[in-house]
Backbone bond lengths (Angstrom), bond angles and torsions (degrees), N, CA, C in turn:
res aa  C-N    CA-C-N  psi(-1)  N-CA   C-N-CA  omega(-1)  CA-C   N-CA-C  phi
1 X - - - 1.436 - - 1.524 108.94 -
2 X 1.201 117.29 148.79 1.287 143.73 -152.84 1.551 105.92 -129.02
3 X 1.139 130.74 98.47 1.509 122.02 174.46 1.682 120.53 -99.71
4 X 1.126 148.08 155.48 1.200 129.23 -160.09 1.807 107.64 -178.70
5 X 1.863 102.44 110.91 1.722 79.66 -179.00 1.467 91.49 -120.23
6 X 1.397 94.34 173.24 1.731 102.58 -160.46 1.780 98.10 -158.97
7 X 1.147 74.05 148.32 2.178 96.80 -160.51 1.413 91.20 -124.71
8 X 1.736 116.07 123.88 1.390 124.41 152.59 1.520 127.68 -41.08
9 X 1.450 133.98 109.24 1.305 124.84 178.58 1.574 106.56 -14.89
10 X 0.878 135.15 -56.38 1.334 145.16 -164.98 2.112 117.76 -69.76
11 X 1.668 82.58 -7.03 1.513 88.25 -155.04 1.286 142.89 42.72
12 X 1.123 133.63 22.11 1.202 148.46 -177.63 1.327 99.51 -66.92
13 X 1.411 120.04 -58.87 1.724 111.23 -169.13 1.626 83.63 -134.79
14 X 1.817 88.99 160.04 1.190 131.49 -178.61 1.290 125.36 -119.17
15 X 1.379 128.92 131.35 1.645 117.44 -171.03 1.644 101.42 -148.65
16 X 1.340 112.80 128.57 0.894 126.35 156.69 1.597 134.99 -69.80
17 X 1.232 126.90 121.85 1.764 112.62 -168.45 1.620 97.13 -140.06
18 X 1.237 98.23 128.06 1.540 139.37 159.87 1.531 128.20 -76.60
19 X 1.448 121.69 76.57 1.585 125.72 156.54 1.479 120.96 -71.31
20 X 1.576 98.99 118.05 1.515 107.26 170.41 1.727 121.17 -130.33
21 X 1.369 86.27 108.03 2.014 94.97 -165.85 1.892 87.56 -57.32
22 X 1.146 92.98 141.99 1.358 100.83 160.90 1.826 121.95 -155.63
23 X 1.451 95.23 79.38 1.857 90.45 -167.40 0.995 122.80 79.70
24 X 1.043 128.96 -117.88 2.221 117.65 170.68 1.476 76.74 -123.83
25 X 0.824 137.60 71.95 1.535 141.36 119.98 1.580 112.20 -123.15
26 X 1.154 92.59 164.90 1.945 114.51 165.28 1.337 108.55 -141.37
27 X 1.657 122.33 113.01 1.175 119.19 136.24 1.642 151.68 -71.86
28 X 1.214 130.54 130.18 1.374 131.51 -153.23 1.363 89.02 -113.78
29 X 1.153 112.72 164.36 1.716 135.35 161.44 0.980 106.83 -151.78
30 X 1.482 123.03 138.61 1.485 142.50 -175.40 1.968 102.29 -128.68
31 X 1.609 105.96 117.23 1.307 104.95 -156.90 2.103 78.75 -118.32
32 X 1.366 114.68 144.68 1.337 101.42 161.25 1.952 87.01 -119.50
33 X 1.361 98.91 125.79 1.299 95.28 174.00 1.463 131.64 -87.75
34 X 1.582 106.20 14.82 1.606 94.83 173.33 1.288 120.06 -72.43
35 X 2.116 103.95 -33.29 1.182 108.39 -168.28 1.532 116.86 -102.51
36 X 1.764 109.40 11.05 1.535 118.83 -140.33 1.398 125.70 44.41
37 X 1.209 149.27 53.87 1.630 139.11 -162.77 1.175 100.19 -118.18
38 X 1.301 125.17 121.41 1.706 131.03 174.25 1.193 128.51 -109.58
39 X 1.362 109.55 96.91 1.971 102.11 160.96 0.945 136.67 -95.07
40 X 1.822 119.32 146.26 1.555 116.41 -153.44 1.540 96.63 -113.52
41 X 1.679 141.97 94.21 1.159 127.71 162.34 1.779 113.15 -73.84
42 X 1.451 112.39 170.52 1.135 103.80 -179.63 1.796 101.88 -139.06
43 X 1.451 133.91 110.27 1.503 119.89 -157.86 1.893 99.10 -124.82
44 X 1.377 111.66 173.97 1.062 116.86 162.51 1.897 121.77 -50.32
45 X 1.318 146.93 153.93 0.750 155.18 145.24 1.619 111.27 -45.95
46 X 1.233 119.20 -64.94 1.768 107.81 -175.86 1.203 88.20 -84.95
47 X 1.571 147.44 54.60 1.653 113.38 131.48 1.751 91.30 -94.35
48 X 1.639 89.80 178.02 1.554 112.08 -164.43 1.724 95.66 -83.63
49 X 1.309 107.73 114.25 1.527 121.13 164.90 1.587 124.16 -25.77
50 X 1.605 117.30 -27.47 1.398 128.24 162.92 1.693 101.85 -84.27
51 X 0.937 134.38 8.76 1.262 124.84 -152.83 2.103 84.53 -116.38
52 X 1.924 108.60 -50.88 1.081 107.70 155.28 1.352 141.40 -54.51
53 X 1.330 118.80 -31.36 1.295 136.27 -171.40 2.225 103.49 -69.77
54 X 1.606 92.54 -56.06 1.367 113.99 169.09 1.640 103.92 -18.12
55 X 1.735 98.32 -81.14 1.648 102.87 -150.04 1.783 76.68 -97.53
56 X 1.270 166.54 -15.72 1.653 123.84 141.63 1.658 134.99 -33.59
57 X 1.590 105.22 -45.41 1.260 105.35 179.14 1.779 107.89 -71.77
58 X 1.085 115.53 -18.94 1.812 127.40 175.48 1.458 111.96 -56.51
59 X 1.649 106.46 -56.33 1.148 110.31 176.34 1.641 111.13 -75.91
60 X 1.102 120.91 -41.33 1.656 91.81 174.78 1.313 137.97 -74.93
61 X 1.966 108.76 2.30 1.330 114.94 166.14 1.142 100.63 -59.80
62 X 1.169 120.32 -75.54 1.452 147.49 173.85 1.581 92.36 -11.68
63 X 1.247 128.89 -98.54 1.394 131.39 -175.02 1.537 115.86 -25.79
64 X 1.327 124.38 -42.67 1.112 150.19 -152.65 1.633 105.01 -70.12
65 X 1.683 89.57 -57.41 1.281 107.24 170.40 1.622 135.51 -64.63
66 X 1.252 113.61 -37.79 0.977 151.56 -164.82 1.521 79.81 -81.38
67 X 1.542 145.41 -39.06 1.254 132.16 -151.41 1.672 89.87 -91.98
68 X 1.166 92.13 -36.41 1.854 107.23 -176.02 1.286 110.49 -49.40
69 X 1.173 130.30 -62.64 1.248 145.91 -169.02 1.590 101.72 -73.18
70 X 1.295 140.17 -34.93 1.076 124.15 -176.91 1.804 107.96 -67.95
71 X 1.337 101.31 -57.29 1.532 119.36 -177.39 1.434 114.04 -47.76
72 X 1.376 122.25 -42.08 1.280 117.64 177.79 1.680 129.32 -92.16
């Protein structure tokens, strides 16, 4: 396992991400911890780890948003 947090140039948001080799897979988790919200992608092993990171942090905008819009 692979732990990894990462701040927008801008710092605005913060995300925590989770690599877990597993066989010719890799699981990722994308945690934003202000609100706790977790997404679990699941990708090939030889794609490029930015390539995972990419569409994890995608999906937890997505979620993020999606939480936004319901609540308000």
């Amino acid at each position: 396992m692979v732990a990894v947090s990462r701040a927008t140039p801008d710092a605005r948001e913060t995300f925590l991400l989770e690599f877990w080799a597993c066989g010719n897979s890799v699981r990722v988790a994308a945690l934003d911890p202000r609100t706790n919200t977790e997404v679990i992608i699941v990708g090939p092993a030889s794609c490029d780890p930015a390539g995972l990171e990419r569409v994890a942090l995608a999906k937890l905008r997505r979620a993020l948003s999606r939480a936004a819009r319901t609540a308000g």
